[in-house]
VOVEX-984498 format. One line per field, with one value per residue (C-alpha): residue in three letters; y, z, x; residue number from 1. Coordinates in steps of 0.05 Angstrom, whole numbers, plus 5000, padded with zeros to 4 digits. Layout:
BEGIN
aa <- (ala;...)
Y <- (Y;...)
Z <- (Z;...)
X <- (X;...)
i <- (NUM;...)
This chain:
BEGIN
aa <- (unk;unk;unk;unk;unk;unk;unk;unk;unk;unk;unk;unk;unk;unk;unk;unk;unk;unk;unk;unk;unk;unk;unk;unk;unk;unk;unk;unk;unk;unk;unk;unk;unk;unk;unk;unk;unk;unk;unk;unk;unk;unk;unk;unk;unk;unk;unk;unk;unk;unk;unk;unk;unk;unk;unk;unk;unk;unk;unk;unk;unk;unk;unk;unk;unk;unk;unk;unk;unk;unk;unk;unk;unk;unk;unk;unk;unk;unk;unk;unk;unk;unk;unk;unk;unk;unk;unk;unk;unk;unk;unk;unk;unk;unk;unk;unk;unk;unk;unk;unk;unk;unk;unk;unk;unk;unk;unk;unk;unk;unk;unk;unk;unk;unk;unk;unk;unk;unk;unk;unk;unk;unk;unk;unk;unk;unk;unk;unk;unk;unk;unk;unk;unk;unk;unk;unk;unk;unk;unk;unk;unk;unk;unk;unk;unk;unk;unk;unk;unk;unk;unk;unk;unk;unk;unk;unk;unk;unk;unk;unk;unk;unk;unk;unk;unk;unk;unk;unk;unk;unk;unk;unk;unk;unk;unk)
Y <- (5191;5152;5190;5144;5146;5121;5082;5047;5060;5090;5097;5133;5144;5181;5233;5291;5309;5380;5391;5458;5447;5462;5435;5375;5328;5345;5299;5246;5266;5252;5175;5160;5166;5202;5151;5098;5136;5164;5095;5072;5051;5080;5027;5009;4963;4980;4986;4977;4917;4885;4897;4876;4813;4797;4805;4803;4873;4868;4817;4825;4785;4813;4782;4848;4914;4948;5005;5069;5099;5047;5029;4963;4991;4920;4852;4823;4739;4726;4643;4595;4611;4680;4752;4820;4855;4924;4976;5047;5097;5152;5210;5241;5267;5315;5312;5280;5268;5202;5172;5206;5142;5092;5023;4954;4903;4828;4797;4727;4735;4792;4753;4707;4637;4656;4645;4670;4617;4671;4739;4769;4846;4888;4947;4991;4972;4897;4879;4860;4842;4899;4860;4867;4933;4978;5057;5118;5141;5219;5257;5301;5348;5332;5269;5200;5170;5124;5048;5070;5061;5014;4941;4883;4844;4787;4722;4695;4753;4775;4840;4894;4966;5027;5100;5155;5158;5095;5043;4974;4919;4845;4790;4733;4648;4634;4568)
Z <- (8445;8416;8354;8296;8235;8168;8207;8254;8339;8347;8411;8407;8471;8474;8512;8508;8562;8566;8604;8633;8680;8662;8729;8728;8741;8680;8635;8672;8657;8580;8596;8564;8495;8453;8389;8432;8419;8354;8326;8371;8328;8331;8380;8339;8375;8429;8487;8517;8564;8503;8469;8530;8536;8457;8449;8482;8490;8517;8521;8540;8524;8595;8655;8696;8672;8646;8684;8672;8647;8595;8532;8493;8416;8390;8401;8325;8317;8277;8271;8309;8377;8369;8380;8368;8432;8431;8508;8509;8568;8558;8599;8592;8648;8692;8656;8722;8787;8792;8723;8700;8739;8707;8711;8711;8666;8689;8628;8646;8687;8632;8580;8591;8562;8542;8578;8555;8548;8522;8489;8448;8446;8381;8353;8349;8278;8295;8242;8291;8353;8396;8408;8335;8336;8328;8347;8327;8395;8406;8452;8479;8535;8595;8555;8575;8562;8508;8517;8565;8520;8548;8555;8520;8563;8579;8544;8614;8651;8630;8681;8634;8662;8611;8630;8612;8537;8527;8471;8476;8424;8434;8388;8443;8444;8473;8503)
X <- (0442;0507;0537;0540;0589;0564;0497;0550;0555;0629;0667;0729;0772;0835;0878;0917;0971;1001;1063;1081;1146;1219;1243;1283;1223;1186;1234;1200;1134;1150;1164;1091;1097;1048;1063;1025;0966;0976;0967;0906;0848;0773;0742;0671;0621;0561;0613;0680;0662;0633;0700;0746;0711;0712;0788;0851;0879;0947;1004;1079;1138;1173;1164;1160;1170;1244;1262;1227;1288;1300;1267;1275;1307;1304;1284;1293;1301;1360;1355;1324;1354;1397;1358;1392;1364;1376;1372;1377;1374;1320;1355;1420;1461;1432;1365;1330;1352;1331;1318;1391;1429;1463;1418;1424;1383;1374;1361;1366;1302;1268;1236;1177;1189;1258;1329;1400;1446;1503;1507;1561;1568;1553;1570;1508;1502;1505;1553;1610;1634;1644;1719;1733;1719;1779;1765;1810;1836;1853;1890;1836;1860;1817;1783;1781;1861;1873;1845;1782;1747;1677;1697;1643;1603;1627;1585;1556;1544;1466;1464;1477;1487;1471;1503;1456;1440;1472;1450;1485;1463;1477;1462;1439;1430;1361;1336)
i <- (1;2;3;4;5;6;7;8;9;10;11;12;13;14;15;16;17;18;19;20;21;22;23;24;25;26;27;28;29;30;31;32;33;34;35;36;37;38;39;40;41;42;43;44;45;46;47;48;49;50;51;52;53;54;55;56;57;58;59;60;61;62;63;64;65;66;67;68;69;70;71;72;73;74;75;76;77;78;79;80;81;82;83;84;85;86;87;88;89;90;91;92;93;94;95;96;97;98;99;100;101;102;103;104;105;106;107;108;109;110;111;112;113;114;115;116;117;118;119;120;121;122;123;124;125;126;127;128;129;130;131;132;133;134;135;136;137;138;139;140;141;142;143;144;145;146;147;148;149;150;151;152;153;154;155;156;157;158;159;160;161;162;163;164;165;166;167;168;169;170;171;172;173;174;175)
């Protein structure tokens, strides 16, 4: 027998996950996020199938997946034609053997029914260009040397390469 809430069928489906490792590979383990469900509706109707054939449950802007070690911040439309698109890398340094690498993004091929025609870098705040941006530099004993600091992307260049922990905005001209 179904259980019913207030005279109406109810189907609820959801999962836990529990992780017990503190090796190096457990970071990865954490990739699927437990907000995804935490906002999941109660699914009401006689069944699932009924359901999956009633409504469309999934659609994606990307034409194939981002790496699993990066996560789209921001995909905003500014105007017509310009997006602030926003990558960060999940892991820092160390955290994973694998997933700790630096990666590269191909975003001229990422997006379905959209293609760059240029990008400008941001600050993270987006309220420059990262060109315009003037930094205090410091003489840190054993730091990076004054002027390494990370050059912009170039406007026609659409591979973009995050370090670990790394969050790059870009304000970019789609077609």
């Amino acid at each position: 027998k179904q259980k019913t809430a207030y005279e109406i069928c109810a189907c609820l489906v959801g999962s836990e996950m529990c992780i017990r490792d503190r090796s190096t590979g457990a970071a990865a383990l954490e990739l699927d996020h437990p907000l995804e469900y935490a906002f999941a509706k109660p699914l009401v109707g006689s069944s699932i199938a009924s359901f999956l054939a009633d409504y469309r449950v999934g659609y994606s802007a990307l034409a194939r997946p981002l790496p699993p070690n990066v996560h789209l911040l921001t995909f905003k439309k500014l105007d017509d034609d310009t997006y602030l698109v926003r990558f960060h890398h999940l892991f820092a340094v160390g955290e994973d053997h694998q997933l700790s690498k630096a990666v590269t993004v191909d975003l001229s091929t990422l997006f379905v029914g959209f293609a760059p025609v240029s990008l400008v870098e941001l600050s993270l705040s987006a309220n420059q260009p990262l060109t315009d941006v003037n930094r205090l530099v410091f003489k840190v004993e054993g730091g990076p040397a004054p002027g390494s600091l990370p050059k912009p992307q170039p406007s026609t260049d659409f591979n973009i390469e995050l370090t670990p922990m790394q969050t790059r905005t870009f304000k970019v001209t789609m077609k």
